[in-house]
C-alpha positions in Angstrom: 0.0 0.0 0.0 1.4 3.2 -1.0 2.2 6.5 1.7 -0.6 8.0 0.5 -3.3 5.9 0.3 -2.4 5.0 3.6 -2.1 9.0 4.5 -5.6 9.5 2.8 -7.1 6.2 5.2 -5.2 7.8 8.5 -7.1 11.4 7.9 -10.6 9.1 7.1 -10.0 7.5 10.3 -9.4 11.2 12.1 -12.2 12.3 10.6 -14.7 9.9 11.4 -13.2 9.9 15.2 -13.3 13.2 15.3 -17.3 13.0 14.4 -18.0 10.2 16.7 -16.4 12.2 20.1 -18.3 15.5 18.7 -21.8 13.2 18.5 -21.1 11.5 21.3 -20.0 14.1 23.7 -22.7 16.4 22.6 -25.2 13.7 22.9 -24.5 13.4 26.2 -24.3 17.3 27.1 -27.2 18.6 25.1 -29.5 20.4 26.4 -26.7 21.9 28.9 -29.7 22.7 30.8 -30.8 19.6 32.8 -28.7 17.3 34.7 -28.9 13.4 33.9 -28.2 10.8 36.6 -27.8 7.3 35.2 -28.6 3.7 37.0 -30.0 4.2 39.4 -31.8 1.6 41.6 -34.1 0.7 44.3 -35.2 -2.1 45.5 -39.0 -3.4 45.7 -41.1 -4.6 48.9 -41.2 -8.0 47.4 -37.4 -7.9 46.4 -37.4 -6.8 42.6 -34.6 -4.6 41.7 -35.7 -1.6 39.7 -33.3 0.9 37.6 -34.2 4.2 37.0 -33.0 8.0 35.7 -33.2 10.8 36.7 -33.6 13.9 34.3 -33.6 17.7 36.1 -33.0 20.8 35.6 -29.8 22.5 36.5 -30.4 23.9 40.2 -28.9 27.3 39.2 -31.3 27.7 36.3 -33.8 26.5 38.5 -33.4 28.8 41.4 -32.9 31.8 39.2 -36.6 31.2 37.5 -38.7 29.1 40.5 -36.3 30.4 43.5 -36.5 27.9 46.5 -40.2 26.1 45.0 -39.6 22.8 45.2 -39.5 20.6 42.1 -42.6 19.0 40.7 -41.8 15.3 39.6 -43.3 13.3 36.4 -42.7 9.3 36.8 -42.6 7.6 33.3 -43.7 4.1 32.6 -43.1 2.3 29.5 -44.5 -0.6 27.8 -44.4 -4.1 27.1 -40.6 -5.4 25.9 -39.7 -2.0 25.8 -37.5 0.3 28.2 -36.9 3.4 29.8 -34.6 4.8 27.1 -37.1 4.5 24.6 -38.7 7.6 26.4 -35.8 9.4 27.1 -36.7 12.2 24.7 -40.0 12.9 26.7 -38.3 13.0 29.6 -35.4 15.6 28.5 -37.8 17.8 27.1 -39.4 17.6 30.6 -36.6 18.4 32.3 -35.7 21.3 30.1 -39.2 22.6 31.1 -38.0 23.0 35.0 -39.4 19.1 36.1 -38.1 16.3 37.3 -39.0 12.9 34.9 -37.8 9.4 36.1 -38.2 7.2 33.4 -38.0 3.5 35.0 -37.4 0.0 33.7 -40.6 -2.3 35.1 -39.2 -5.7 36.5 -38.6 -8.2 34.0 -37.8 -5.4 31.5 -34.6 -3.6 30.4 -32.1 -3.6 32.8 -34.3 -4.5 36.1 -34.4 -7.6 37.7 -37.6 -10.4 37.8 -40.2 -11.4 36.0 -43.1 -9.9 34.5 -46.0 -9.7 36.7 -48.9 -7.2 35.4 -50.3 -7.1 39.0 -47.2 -6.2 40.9 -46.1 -3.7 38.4 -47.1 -0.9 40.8 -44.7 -2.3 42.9 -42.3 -0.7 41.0 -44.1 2.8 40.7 -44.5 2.7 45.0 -40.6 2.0 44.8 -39.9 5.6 42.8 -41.9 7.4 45.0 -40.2 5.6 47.8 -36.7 7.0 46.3 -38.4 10.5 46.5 -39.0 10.4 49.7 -35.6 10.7 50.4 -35.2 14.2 48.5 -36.1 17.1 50.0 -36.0 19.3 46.9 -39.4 17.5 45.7 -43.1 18.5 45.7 -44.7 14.9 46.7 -47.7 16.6 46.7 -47.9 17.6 42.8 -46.8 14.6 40.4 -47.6 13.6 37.3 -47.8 10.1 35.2 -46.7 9.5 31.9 -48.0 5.7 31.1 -47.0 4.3 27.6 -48.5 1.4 26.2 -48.4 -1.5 29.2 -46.9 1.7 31.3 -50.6 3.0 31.4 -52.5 0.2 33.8 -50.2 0.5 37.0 -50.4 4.5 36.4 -54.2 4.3 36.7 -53.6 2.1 40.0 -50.9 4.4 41.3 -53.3 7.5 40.3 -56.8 6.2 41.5 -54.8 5.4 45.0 -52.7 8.6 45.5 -54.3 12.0 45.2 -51.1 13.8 44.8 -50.7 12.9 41.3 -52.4 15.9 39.7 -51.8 15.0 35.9 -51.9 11.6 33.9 -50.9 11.1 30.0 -51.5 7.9 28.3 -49.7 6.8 25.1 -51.2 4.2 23.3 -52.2 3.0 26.1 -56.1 2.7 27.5 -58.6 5.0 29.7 -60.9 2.9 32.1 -63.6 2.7 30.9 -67.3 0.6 31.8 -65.6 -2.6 29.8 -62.0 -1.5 31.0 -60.9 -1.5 34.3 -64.0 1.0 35.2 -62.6 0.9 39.1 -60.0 2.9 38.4 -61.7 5.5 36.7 -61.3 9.3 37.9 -64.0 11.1 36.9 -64.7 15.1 36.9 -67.5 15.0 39.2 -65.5 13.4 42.1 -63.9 16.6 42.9 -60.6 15.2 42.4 -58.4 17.4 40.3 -56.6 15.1 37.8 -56.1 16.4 34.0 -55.9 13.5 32.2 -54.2 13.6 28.1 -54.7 10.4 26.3 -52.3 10.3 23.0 -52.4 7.7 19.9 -51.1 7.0 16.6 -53.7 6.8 13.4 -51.7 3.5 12.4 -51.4 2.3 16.3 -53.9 -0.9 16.7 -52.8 -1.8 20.6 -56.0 0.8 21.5 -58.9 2.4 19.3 -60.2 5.8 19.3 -63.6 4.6 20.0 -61.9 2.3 23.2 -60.6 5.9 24.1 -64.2 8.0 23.8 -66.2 5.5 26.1 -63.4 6.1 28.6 -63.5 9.5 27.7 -67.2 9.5 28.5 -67.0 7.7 31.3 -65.0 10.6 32.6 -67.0 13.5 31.7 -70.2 12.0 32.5 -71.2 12.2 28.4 -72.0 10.2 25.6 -69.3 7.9 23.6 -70.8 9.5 20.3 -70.3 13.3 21.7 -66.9 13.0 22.6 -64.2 14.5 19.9 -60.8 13.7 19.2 -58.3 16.5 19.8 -60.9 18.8 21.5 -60.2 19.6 25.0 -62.8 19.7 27.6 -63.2 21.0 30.9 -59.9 23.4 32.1 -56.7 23.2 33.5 -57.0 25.8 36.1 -59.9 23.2 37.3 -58.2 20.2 37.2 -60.3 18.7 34.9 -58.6 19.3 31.8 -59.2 16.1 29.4 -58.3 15.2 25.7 -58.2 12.7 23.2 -55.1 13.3 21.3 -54.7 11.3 17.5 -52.1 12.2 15.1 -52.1 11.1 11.5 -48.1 9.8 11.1 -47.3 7.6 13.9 -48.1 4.0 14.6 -47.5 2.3 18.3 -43.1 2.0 18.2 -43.4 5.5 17.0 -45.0 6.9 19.4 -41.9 6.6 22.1 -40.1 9.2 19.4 -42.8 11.3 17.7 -41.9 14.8 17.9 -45.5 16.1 18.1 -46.5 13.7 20.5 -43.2 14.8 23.0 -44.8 18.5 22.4 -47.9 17.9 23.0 -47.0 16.0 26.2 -44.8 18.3 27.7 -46.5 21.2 27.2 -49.8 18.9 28.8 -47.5 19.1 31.9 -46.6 23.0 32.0 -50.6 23.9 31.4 -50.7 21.5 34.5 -48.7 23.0 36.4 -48.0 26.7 35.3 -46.4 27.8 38.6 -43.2 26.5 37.6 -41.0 28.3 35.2 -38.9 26.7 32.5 -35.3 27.4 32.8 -35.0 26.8 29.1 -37.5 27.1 26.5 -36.1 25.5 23.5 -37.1 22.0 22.0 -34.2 20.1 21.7 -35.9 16.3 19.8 -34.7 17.8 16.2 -31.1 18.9 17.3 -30.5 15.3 19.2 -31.4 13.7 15.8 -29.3 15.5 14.0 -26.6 15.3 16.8 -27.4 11.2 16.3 -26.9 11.5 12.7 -23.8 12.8 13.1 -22.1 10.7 16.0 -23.4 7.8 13.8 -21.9 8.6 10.5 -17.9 9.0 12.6 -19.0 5.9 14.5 -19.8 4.2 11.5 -16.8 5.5 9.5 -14.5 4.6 12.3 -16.0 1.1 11.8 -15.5 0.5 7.9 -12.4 2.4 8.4 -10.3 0.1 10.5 -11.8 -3.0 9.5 -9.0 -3.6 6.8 -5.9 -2.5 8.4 -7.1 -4.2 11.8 -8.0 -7.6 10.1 -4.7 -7.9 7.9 -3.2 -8.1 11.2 -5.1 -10.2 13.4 -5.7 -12.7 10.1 -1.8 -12.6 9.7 -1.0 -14.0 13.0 -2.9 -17.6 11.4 -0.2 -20.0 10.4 -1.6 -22.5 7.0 -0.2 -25.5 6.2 2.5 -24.8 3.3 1.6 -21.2 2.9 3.7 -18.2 4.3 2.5 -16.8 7.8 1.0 -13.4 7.0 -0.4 -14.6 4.0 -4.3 -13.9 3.3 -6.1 -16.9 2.7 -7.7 -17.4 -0.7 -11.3 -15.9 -0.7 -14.6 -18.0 -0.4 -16.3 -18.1 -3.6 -18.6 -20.4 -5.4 -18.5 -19.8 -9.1 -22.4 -19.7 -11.0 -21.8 -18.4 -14.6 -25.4 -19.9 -15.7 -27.1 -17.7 -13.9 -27.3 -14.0 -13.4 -27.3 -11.5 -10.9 -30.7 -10.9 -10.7 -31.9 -14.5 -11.7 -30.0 -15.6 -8.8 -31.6 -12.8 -7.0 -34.9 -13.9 -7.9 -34.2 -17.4 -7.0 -33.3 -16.7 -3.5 -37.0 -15.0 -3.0 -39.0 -17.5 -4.6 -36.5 -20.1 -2.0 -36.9 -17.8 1.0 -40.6 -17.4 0.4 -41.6 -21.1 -0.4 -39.7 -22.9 1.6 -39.5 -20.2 4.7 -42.6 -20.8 6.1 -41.7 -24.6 6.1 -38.6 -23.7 8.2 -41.1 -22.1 10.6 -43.3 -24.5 11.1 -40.5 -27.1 12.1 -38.5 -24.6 14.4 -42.2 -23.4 16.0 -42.2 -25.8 18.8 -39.2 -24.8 20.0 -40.3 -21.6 20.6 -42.7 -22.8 23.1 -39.5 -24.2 25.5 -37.0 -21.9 24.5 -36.6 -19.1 27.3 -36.9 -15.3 26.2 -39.9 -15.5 24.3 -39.2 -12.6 21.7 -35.6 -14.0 20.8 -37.0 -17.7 20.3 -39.5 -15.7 17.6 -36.9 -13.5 15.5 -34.5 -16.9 15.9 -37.7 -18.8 14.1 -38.4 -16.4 11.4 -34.4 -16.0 10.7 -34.4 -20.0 10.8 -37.1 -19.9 8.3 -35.0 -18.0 5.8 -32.3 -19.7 6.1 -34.2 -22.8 5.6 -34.8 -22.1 2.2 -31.6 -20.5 1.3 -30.2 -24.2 2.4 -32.1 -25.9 -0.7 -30.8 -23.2 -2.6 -27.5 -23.9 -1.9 -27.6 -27.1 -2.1 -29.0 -26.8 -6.1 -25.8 -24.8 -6.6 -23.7 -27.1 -5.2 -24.9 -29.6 -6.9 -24.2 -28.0 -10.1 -20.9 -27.0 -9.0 -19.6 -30.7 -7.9 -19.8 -29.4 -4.3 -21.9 -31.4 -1.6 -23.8 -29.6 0.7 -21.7 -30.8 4.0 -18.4 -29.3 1.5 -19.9 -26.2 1.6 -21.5 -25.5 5.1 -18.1 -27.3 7.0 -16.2 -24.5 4.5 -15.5 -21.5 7.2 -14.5 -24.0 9.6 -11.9 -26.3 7.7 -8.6 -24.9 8.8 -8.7 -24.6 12.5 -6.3 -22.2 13.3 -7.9 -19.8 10.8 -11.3 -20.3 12.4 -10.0 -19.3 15.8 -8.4 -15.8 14.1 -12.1 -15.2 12.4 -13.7 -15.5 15.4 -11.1 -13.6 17.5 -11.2 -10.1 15.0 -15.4 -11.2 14.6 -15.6 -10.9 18.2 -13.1 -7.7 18.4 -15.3 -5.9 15.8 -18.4 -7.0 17.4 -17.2 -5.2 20.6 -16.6 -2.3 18.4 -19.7 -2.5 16.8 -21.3 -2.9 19.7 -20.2 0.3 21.5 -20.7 2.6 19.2 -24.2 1.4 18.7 -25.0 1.4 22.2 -23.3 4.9 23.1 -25.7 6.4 20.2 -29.0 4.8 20.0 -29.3 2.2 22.5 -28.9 5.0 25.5 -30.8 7.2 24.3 -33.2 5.8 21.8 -33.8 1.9 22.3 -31.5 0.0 25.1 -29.8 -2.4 23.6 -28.6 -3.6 27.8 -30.4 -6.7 28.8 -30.6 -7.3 33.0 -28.2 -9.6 34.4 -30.8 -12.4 34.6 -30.9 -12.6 31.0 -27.3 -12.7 30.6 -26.9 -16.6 31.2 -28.6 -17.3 27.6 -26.9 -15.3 25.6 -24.1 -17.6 24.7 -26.6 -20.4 24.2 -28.9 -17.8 21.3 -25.1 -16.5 20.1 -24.2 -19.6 19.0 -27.6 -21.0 17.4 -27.6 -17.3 15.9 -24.6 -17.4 14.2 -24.9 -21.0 12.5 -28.4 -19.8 11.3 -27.1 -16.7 10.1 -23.6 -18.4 8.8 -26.1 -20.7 6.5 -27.8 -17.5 4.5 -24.2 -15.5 4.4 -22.7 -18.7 2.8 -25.6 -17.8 0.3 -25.1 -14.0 0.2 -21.5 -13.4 0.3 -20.1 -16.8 -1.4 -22.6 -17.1 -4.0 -24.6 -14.2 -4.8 -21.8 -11.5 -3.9 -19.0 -13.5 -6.1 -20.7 -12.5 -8.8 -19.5 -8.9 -8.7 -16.3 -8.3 -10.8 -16.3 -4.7 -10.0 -15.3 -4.8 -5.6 -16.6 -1.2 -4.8 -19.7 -0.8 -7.1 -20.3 -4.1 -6.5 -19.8 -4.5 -2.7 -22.7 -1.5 -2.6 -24.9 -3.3 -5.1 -24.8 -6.7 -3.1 -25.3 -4.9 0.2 -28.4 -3.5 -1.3 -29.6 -6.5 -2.8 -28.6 -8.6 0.1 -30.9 -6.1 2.5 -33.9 -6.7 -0.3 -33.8 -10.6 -0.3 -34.1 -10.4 3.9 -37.1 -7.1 3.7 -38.6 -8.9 1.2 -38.7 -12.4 3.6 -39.8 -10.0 6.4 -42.5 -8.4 4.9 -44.2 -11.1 3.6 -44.2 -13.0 6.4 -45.2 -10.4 9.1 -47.8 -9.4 7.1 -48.9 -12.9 7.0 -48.6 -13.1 10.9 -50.6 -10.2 11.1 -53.3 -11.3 8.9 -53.6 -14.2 11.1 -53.7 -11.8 14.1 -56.5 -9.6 12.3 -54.4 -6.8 13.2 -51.4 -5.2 11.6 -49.9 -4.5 15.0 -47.1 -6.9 14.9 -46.0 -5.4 11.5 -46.3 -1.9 12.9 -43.9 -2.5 16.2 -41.3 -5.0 14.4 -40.7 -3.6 10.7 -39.2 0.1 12.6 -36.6 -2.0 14.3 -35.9 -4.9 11.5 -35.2 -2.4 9.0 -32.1 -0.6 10.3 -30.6 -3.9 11.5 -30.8 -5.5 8.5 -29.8 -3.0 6.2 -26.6 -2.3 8.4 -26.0 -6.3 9.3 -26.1 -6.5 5.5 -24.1 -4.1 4.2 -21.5 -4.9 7.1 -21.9 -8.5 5.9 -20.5 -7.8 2.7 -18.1 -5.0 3.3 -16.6 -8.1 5.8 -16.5 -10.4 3.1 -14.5 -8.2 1.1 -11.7 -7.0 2.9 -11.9 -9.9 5.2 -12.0 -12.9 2.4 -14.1 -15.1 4.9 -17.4 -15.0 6.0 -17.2 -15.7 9.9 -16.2 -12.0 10.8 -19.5 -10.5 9.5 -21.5 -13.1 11.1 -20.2 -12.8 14.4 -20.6 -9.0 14.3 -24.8 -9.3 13.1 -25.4 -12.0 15.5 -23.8 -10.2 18.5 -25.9 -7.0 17.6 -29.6 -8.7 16.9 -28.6 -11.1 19.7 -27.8 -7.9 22.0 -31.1 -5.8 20.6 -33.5 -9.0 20.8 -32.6 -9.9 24.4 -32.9 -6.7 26.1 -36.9 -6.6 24.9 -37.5 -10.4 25.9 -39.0 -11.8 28.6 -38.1 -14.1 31.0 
């Protein structure tokens, strides 16, 4: 490699670190407004360890607009396999406003301890308000809920118990009603002063609008068929303030992100409580994602960057048989000159698609033993696509003069060499890994199981990354050989790659969802399985490439969907 090719890859890499500190340290620091305390954790009267944040607003900020008022505090619940980061952005915005928001992981969910149990859930909203006790900066007296999805039902226990909670916001999430939990209703006529915002998504199925109005109407003391969507009745200065909030864009995922939902929910609170005066009145949700955009690019870039240089000297520390150490083995391929790109392309569909749901069916009872009840369903439908692949492969083998066991026992024929894959794999993973997590999975999605779901993730990482070995032998041996051309071609297979898998998911969530009579799965998995696969893919191939094996990219996909899967399962 000449000096200035490898000049021209040292500034890349500068650059793209550069990026990745900027994002990641302004990430962390913006808005400068609020301070953010971490993991936090209390434990539960029947023994449940519960981890929590705390978002607030700087004290001297504070003091200089409220003086010595003490702080009014919003708890946030999410919902079901989802996490307190997923919220984080209502809660900053919250915080920026002059409150205090604790968003909180319920037990058996992200990062806290046990099992899911619906009817000790408010277990873990009693232990929050137990860790507020011991702060004297906080107004018990005047709290707030913010209940999304499954986050909802212990807010209405917590609410209809404790008459200091003065404002409750439900996202896709229901209001009792007479055929819903009517004992928890609060109702305007009690006296009790309780505003109460109930947001949804056109596209979100988990509640309907007409669900909403006959809680709605339960409430106000009218009809189902008078109440109107984003009307607001009664007044804040009453405490009876109530609304049915739809938007037109978002479906149930969505909602933990919207924009206009965050807006409309923070400025719910304020109207709520007008006393207090925001230290800082800026919005902050569309600088974060551009702030996201950029510490992902450098993260990204530091990636693709360093894979070469990093795995032509991990892969030249394996020693071949009759070959010089340091020398890079000979690449994978399997040669198909009958067929083209996009016949083979085709092929792979009509494989995935016929023979997939087969695959299903025979890996379905497993997913009744298997624990973690989410990653036993992504494993099946990942099993079912590489199912079909299989017969694929096996055609082309045949063809070729290769047996199927040739092929599939390929990547792990040299011993030594196997051992180096999986040891820059697992180093890249790592990498991977960390700039994923830094970015998006603190502050958009998770992506940190608990400790009690730890103990199967070796078990899933292994039958992960033979599944997902069996459909790269496919995409990178096969289908990718068939570029001549390594960088328009390496962008092209990526692409295509990405389409064969979308195409496979779509299909058959849509399927699963036509069996549901709902399009609620579709709506809450395709948001997620769309930005994993595209960037398992294209790091798939871009592995294959400069790598000349197949292991590395595996490793690196499995540990991320392995990582992402497990933290929304449930024990």
């Amino acid at each position: 490699m000449s000096k200035s090719m490898i000049s021209k890859k040292v500034a890349f890499f500068v650059i793209f670190l550069a990026l990745f500190i900027c994002g990641t340290v302004l990430i962390f620091t913006v808005p400068t407004s609020i301070k953010i305390t971490y993991l936090q954790t209390i434990q539960t009267d029947d023994g449940v360890t519960i981890y929590f944040n705390v978002f607030e607003p700087d004290e001297e900020l504070y003091q200089a607009k409220n003086g010595d008022d003490k702080k009014k505090v919003i708890l946030i619940g999410h919902g079901h396999r989802a996490n307190k980061e997923m919220l984080k952005g209502y809660a900053i915005e919250l915080a920026v406003a002059g409150f205090i928001a604790i968003p909180f992981d319920f037990r058996g969910h992200g990062q806290s301890t046990g099992m899911l149990e619906r009817d000790k859930l408010i277990l873990d909203v009693k232990a929050i308000l137990e860790y507020l006790k011991t702060r004297d900066d906080v107004d018990l007296n005047n709290m707030g809920y913010i209940g999304y999805s499954m986050g909802g039902y212990p807010g209405w226990q917590i609410i209809h118990e404790d008459t200091r909670f003065k404002c409750f916001i439900g996202i896709g999430t229901g209001l009792p009603s007479p055929s819903y939990n009517p004992e928890y209703a609060v109702t305007v006529n009690s006296g009790r002063k309780l505003n109460v915002l109930m947001i949804m998504g056109k596209f979100d199925e988990a509640v309907t609008v007409d669900r909403l109005k006959e809680g709605m109407a339960l409430r106000l003391g009218m009809s189902a068929a008078e109440i109107d969507i984003n009307k607001l009745y009664g007044s804040f200065q009453a405490g009876t303030a109530s609304m049915i909030y739809v938007d037109d864009n978002s479906n149930h995922l969505l909602l933990c992100w919207d924009q206009d939902f965050i807006r409309v929910a923070r400025d719910w609170v304020i109207n709520t409580f007008p006393s207090v005066r925001a230290p800082d009145e800026n919005f902050y949700v569309n600088i974060r994602g551009v702030i996201l955009l950029i510490q992902m690019i450098g993260g990204m870039g530091i990636f693709f960057t360093i894979l070469q240089p990093l795995s032509d000297y991990i892969l030249a520390l394996r020693k071949k048989e009759g070959a010089e150490a340091g020398k890079r083995g000979e690449i994978f391929r399997i040669e198909t000159p009958d067929i083209s790109i996009m016949g083979l392309f085709l092929k792979a569909i009509l494989f995935i698609l016929v023979l997939g749901l087969v695959g299903i069916f025979l890996f379905l009872p497993l997913t009744f033993v298997l624990p973690l009840t989410t990653m036993g369903q992504v494993i099946m439908l990942l099993f079912g696509q590489s199912f079909g692949i299989l017969f694929l492969i096996w055609r082309i083998g045949k063809n070729a003069d290769m047996s199927m066991k040739a092929i599939l026992l390929k990547p792990f024929k040299h011993e030594n060499d196997f051992l180096m894959e999986l040891l820059l794999g697992g180093i890249l993973a790592v990498l991977v890994y960390i700039i994923v997590y830094v970015s998006i999975g603190l502050n958009y999605f998770g992506l940190a199981p608990s400790v009690t779901k730890y103990i199967y993730v070796p078990m899933y990482l292994v039958i992960e990354f033979l599944i997902l070995l069996a459909f790269n032998i496919f995409a990178n041996v096969i289908f990718q050989a068939k570029y001549k051309d390594v960088e328009k071609g390496t962008f092209k297979a990526g692409l295509l790659i990405f389409l064969m898998q979308i195409i496979y998911m779509i299909v058959f969530l849509l399927f699963l969802s036509y069996l549901q009579g709902s399009l609620f799965t579709f709506g809450v998995f395709m948001p997620v399985v769309i930005p994993t696969t595209l960037l398992g893919s294209y790091v798939s191939v871009y592995c294959y490439e400069k790598t000349r094996n197949i292991t590395v990219g595996t490793i690196i996909a499995t540990v991320i969907i392995i990582l992402e899967t497990t933290t929304v399962s449930l024990l």
